[in-house]
ROLUM-729110 format. One record per atom (N, C-alpha, C, O): residue in three letters; z, y, x. Coordinates in steps of 0.05 Angstrom, whole numbers, plus 5000, padded with zeros to 4 digits. Example, Ala and Ser with C-alpha at 12.3 -4.5 7.8 and 13.67 -1.06 7.14 Angstrom:
2
ala515648865264ala515649105246ala515649345264ala516949345285ser514249555257ser514349795273ser515750015258ser516150235268
END
This chain:
365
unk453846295286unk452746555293unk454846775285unk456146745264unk455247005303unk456947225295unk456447405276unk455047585284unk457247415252unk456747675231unk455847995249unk457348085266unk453848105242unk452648345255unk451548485228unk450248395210unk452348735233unk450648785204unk447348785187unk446148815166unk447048735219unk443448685212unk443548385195unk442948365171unk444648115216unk444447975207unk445447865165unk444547695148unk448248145166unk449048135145unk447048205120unk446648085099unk446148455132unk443248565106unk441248365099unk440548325076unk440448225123unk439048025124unk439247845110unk437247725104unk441847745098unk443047565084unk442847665052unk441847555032unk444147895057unk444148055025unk441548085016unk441348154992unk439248055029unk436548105025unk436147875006unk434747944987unk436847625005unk435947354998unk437947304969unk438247114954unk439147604968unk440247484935unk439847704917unk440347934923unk438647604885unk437447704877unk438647674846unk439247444838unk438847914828unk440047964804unk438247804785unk435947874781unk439547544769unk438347474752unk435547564742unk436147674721unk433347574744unk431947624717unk430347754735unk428047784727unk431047874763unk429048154774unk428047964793unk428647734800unk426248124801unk425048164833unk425648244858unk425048104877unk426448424861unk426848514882unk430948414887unk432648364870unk430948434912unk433848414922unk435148584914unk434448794902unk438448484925unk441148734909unk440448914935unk442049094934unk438548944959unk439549144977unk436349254975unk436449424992unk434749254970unk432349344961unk432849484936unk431949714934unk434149374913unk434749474888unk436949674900unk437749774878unk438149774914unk440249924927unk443249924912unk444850104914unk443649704899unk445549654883unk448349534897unk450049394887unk448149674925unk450549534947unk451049894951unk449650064962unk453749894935unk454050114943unk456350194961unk457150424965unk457649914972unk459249955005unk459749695006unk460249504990unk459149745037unk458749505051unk461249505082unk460949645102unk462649385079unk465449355105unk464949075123unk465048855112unk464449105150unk465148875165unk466848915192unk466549065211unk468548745188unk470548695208unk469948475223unk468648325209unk470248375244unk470548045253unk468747935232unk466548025224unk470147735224unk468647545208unk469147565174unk468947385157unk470147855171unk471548015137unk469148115129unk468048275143unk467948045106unk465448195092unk467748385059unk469648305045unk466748565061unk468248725034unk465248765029unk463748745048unk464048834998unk461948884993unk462348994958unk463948864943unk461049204950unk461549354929unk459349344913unk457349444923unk458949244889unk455349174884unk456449324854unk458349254840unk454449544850unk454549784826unk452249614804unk450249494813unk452749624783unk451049524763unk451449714738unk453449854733unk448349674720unk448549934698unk450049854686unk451650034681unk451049554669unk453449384653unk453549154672unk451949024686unk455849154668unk458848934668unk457748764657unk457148814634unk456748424670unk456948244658unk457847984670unk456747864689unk459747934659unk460147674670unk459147424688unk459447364712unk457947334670unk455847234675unk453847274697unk453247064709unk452547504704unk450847634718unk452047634749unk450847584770unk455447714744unk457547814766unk457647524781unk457347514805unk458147244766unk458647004778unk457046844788unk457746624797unk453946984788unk451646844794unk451947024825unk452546924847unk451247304821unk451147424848unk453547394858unk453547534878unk456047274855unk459147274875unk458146984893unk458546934917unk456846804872unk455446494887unk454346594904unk455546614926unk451546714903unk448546774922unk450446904949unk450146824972unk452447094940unk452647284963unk454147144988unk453747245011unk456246864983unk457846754986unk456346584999unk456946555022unk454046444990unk453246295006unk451246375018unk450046175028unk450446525022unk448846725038unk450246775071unk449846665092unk451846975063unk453546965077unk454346705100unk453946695124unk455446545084unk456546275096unk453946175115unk454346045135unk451546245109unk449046135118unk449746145147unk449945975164unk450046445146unk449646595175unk453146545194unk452946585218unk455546485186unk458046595182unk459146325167unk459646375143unk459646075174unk461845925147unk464046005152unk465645945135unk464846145171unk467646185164unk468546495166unk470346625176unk465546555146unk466846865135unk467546915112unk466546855090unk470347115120unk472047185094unk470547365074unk469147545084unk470747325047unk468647505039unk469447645007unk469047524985unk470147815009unk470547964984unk469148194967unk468748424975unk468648094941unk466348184925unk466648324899unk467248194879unk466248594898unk467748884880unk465548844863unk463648734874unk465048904838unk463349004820unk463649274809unk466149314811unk462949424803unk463049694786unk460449854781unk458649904796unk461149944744unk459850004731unk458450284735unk460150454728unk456450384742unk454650594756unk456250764726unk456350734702unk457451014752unk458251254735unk461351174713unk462051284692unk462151024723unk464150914707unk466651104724unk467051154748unk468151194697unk470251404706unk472551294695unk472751274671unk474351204710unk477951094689unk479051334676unk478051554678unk481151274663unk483351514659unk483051674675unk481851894677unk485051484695unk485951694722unk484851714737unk485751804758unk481551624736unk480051814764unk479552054742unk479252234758unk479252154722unk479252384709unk480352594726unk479052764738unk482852554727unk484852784742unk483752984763unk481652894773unk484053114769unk482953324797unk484053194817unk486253114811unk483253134843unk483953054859unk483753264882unk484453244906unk482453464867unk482653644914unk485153764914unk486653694933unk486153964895unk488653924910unk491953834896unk492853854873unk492953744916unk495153674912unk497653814924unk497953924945unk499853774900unk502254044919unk504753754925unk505253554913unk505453834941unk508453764950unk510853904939unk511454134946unk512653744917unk514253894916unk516054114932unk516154084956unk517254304922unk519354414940unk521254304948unk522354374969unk522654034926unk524153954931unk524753694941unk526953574940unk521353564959unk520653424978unk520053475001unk519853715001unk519553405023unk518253535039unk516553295052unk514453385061unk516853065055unk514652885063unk514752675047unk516852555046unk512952595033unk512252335016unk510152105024unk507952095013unk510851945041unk509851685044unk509451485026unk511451415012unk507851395023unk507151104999unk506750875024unk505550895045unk508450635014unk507550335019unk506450245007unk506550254983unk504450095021unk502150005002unk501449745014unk501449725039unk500749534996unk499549295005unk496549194988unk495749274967unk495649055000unk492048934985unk493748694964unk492448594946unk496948604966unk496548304954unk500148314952unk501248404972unk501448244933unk504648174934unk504947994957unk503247894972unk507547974957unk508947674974unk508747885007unk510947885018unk507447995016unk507648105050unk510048225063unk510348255088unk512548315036unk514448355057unk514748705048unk516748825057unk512848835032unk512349075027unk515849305026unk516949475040unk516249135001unk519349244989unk521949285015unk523149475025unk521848895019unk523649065043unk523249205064unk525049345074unk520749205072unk520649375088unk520949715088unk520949865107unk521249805052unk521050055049unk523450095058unk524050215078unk524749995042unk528350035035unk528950075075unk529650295083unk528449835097unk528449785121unk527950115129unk529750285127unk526250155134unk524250415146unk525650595140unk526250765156unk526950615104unk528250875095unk531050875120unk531651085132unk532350675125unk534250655134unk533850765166unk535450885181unk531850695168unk530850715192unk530651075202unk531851195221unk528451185179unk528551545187unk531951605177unk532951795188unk533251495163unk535851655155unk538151655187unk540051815192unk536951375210unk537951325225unk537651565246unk539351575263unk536051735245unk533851815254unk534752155257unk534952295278unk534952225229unk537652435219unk536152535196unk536452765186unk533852315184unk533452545160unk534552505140unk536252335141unk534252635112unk535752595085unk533252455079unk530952525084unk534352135061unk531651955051unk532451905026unk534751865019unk529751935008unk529751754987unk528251524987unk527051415006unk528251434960unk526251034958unk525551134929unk527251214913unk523251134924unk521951124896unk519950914892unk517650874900unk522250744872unk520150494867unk517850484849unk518350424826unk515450534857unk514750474839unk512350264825unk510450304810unk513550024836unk512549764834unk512749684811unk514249494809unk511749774789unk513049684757unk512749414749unk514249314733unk510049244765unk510949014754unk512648884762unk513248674752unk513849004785unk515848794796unk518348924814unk518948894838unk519249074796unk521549314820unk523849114834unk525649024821unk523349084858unk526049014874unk527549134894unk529049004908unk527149374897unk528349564906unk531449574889unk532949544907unk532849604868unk534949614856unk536449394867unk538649434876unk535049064866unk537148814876unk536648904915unk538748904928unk534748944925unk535448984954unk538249194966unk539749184985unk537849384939unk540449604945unk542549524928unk544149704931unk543649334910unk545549224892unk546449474882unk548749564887unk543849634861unk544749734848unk543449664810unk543249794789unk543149434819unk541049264799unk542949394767unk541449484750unk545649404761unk547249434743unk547549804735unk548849904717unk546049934753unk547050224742unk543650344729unk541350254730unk545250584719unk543550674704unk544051054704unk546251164703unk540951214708unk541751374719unk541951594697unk540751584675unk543651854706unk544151984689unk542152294681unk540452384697unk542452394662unk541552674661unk543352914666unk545352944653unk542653054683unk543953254687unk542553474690unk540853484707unk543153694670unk541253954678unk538753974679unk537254114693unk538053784655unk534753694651unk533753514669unk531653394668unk535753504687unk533753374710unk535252994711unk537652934707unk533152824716unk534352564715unk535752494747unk534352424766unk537752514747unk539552334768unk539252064792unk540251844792unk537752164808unk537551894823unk539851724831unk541751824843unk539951454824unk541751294846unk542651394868unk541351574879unk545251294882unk545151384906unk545851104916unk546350954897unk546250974941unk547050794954unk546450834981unk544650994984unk547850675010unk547650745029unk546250955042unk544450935059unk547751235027unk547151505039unk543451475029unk541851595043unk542551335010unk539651305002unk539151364968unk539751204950unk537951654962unk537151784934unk535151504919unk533651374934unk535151434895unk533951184890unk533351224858unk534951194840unk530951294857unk529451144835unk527650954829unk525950874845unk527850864803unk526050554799unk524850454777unk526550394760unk522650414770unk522950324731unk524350134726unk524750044704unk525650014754unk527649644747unk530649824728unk532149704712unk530950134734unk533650224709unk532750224686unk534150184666unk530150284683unk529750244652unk529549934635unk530049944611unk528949704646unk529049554631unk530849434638unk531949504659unk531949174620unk533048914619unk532648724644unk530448694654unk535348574656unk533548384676unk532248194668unk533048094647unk530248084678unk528047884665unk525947934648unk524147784641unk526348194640unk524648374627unk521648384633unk521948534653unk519448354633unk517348464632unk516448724628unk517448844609unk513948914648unk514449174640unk511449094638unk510348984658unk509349154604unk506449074599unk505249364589unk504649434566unk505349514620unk503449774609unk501349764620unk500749574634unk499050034613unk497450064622unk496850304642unk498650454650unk494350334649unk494150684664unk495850904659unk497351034673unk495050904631unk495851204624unk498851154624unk500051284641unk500051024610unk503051044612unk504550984630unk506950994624unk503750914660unk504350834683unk503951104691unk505951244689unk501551244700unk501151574697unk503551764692unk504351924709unk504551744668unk505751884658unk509451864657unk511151994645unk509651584682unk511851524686unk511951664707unk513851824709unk510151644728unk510251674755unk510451994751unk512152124763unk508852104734unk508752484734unk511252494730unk512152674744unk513952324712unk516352464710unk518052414731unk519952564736unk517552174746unk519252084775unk518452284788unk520452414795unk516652374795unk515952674809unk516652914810unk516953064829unk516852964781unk517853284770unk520453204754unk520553374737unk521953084752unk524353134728unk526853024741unk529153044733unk525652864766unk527252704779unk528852974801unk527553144813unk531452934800unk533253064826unk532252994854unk533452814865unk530953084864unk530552964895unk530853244911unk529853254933unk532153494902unk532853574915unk534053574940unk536253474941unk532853694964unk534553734992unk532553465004unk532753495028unk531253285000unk530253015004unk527953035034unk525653045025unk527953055057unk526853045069unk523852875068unk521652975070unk524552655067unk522552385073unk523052275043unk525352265034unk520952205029unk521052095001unk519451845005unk516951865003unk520751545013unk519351295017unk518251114985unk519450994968unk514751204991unk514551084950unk513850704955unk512050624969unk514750624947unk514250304938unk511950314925unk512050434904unk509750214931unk507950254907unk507349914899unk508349724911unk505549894875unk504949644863unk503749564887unk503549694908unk502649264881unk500849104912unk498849094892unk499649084869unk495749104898unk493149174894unk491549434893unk491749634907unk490149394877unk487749654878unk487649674848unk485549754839unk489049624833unk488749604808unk489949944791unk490750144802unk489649904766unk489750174757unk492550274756unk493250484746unk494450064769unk497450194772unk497350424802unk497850674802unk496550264823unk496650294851unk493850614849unk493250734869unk493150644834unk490350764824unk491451034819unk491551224835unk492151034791unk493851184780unk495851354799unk495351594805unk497651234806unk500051284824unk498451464857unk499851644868unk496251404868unk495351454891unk493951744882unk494051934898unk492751764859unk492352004853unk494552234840unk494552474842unk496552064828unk498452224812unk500252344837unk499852584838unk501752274854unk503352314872unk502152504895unk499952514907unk504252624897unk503852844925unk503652734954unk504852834973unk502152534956unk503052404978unk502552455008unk500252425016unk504552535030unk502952645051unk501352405066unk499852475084unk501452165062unk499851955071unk500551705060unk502251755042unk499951375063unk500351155063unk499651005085unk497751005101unk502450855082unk502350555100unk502650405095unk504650325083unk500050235106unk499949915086unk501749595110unk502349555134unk501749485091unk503049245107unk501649045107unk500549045085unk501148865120unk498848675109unk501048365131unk502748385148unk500348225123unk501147895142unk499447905161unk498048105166unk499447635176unk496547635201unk494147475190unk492047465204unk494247335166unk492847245156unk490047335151unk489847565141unk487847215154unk486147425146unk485547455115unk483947625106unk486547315103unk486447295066unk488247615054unk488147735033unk489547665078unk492047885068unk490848015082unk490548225069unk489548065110unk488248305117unk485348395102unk484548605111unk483648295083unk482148255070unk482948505045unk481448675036unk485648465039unk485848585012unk487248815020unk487448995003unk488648855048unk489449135058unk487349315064unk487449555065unk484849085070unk482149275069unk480249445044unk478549625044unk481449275027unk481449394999unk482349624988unk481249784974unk485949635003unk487549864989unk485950055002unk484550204989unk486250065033unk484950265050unk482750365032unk482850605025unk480250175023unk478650335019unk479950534984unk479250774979unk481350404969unk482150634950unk483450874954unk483251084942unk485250774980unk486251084989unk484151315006unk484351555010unk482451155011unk480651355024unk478751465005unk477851685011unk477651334972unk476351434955unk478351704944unk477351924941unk481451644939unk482451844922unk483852094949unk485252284944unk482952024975unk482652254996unk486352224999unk487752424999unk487252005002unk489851985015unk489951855042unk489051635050unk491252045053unk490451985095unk491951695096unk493651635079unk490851485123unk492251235112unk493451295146unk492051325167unk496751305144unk498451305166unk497851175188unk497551245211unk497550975178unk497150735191unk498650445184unk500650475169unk497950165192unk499249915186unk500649755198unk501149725222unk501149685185unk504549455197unk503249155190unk502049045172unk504449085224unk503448685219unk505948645217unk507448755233unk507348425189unk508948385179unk509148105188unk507047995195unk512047945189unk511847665190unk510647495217unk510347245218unk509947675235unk508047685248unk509447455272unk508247415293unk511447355267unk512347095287unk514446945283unk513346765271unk516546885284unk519046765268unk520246795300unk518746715319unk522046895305unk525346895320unk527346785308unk528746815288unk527046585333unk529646305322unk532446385326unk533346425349unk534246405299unk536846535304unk538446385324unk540346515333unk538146185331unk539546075351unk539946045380unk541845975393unk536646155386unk535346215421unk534446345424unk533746395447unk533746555397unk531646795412unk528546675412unk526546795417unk528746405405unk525346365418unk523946485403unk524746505380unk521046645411unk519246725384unk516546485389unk515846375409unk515346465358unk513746225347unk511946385339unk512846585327unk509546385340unk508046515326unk506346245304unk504446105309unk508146265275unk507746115255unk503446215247unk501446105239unk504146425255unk500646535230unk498846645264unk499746585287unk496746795259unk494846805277unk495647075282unk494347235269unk498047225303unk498947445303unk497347605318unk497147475338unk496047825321unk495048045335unk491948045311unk490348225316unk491447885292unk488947965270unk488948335261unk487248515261unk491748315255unk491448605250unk491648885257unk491649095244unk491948775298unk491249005307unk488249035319unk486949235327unk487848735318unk484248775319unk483448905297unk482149115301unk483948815272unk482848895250unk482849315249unk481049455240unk485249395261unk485149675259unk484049845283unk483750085284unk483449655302unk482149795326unk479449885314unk478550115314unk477849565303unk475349575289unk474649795263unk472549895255unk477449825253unk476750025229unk477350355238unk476750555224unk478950345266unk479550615272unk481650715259unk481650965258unk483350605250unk486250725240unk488350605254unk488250405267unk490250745251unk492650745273unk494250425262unk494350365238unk495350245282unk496450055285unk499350225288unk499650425302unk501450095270unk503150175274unk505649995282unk507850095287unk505249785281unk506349495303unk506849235290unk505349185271unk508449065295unk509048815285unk512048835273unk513449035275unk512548615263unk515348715248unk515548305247unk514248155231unk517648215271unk517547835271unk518347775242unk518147935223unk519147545240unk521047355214unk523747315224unk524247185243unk525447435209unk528847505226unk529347345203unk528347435182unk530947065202unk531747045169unk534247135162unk535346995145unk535647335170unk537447515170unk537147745147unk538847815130unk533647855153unk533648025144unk532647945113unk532448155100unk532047745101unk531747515084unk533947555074unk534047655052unk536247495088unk537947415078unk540347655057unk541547665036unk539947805081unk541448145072unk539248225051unk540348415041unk536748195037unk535848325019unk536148194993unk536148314972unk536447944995unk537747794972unk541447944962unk542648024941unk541847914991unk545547964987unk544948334981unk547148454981unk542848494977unk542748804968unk544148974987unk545849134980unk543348945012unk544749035044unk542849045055unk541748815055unk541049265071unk539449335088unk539149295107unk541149395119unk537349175126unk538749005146unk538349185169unk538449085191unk537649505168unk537749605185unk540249715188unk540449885205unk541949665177unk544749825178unk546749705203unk548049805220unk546149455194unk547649345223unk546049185243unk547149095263unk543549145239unk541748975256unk539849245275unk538949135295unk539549395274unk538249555288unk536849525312unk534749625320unk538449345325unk538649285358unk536948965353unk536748865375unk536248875342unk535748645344unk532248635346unk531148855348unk530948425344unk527148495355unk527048565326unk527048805328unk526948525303unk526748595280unk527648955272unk527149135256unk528548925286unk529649265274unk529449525298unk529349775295unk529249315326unk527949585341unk524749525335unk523349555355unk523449435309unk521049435317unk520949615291unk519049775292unk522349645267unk522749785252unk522550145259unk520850305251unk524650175275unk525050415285unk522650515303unk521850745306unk521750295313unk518550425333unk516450565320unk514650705329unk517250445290unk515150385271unk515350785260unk513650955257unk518550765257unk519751035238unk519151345264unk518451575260unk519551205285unk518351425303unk515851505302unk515251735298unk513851265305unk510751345304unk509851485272unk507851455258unk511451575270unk511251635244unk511851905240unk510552045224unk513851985256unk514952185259unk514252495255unk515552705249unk511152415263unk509052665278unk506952815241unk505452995235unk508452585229unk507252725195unk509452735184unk509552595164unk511452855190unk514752885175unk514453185179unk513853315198unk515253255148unk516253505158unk519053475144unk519753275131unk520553685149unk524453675136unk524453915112unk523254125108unk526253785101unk527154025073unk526854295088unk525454465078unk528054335112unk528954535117unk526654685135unk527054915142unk524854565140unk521454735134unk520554785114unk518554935114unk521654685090unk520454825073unk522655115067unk522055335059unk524455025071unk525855285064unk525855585080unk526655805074unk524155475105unk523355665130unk520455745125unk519355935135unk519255565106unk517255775088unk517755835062unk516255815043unk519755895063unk520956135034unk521355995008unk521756114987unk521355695010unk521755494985unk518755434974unk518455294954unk517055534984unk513955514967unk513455274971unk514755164989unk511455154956unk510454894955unk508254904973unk506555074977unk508654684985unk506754665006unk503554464992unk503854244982unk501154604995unk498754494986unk496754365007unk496354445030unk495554154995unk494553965011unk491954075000unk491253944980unk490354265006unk486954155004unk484953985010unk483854015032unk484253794992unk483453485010unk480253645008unk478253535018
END
């Protein structure tokens, strides 16, 4: 039978919180509910957090579900009624854009491993192709690889004039938390001090003259990706997801955090989305390619294309070489640039802001 949301309620009707009577959708304790295809996202609010309680209703809902649907994907949120983090504390309506930015994009993924990183570094290469001035701000702390994609893994940046020094490399401004530590290093923070990294990459950092500011962000919904989506000026995000539906599942996740902390979502990139054989040109479609432009028709946000498996471009991000520098022309990199065009239409340039008198431009969400 096809998942419908009647039939879905229908399902949620039949599972029931330990100890009570009435159902989690009678008890109104479903406080968002997402269906795609055959993708259940479901948000179930409780007065405490209990373990226990959480693993009984993740069973009921699961096989409930499956009743109607066995081969639906199904992902299951808990949160504590009225529960506020750190950083949802913060004010969120408005937000300023530096003066000395003028467009700030975030990459964003539901899950690691999709391809996120190179693709920033890619894309940056891509609007610089384009004619704007780009930066890359990584700020993936558990796992910065932006520094080895640009082989600048060995430097370390300076202070000047109060202000901290970005990297520079192929005509690309570059900061990262991978300069502050050791390689092999572990970075074991939390909210707040992740918070308070990202506030100084923002304000202390030189990004002067910077047209397009490309941010790397962590992969999840967690209190890094959290933090960071509220802390940052961001004029939107774009997420990347595989064709898988396990990876479109958790891009449906980020979506929904960027849409709680009121950050516009650009639109998404199907990553990986076929393998091109370096030898013939043939394309394979290894995974189930076109999931995730169904998936964005259904959700109403902009598709912003496919991006194949070049193992070239594999190859140049290991060796810290961008593979849009000299691959451009190839299906991998004119699909890049299709990508940096559609994009185009939420860019603004340094030099609008300087044509409104240097003021900071404000976002009232």
């Amino acid at each position: 039978m096809i998942l419908t949301q009647e039939n879905l309620l229908a399902a949620l009707k039949m599972v029931r919180l330990p100890g009570a009577r009435s159902d989690i959708v009678e008890a109104g304790q479903i406080s968002r509910l997402d269906l795609s295809e055959n993708t259940v996202f479901i948000e179930i609010q409780m007065s405490e957090l209990n373990p226990t309680f959480e693993k009984s209703l993740r069973f009921q809902i699961e096989k409930e579900i499956q009743r109607v649907d066995a081969n639906a994907q199904i992902a299951v949120e808990f949160r504590k009624i009225g529960a506020v983090t750190e950083e949802a504390k913060a004010p969120v309506t408005e937000k300023k854009i530096s003066s000395r930015v003028a467009t700030m994009i975030a990459v964003g993924s539901g899950k690691g491993g999709v391809g996120k990183s190179s693709l920033s570094v890619n894309l940056a290469i891509a609007f610089q192709q384009l004619g704007y001035t780009v930066g890359i701000l990584d700020c993936d702390v558990y796992g910065p690889s932006i520094p080895t994609m640009l082989k600048v893994v060995d430097q370390k940046p300076m202070l000047l004039n109060g202000k901290i020094q970005p990297i520079e490399a192929y005509g690309l401004k570059i900061m990262s938390a991978g300069f502050f530590v050791e390689e092999g290093q572990s970075i074991i923070w939390r909210g707040p001090m992740i918070h308070k990294l990202i506030q100084q990459f923002v304000n202390d950092v030189a990004w002067d003259g910077t047209d397009i500011l490309i941010v790397d962000l962590p992969p999840g919904t967690g209190d890094a990706p959290l933090s960071l989506a509220q802390t940052m000026p961001l004029t939107g995000a774009v997420m990347v997801s595989m064709p898988q539906q396990v990876s479109i599942i958790d891009v449906h996740k980020g979506i929904s955090m960027f849409n709680q902390v009121k950050v516009p979502i650009l639109g998404v990139i199907e990553n990986m989305s076929h393998f091109i054989c370096p030898h013939c040109d043939h394309s394979s479609e290894i995974f189930d390619r076109g999931k995730v432009k169904k998936f964005c028709e259904n959700l109403g946000v902009s598709y912003l294309g496919d991006v194949p498996i070049e193992p070239k471009l594999r190859e140049l991000s290991d060796a810290g070489k961008p593979f849009m520098l000299d691959h451009q022309n190839s299906s991998a990199g004119k699909a890049i640039t299709q990508i940096a065009k559609r994009l185009q239409p939420f860019v603004k340039t340094y030099d609008d802001l300087k044509s409104n008198g240097g003021e900071e431009i404000k976002l009232v969400l």
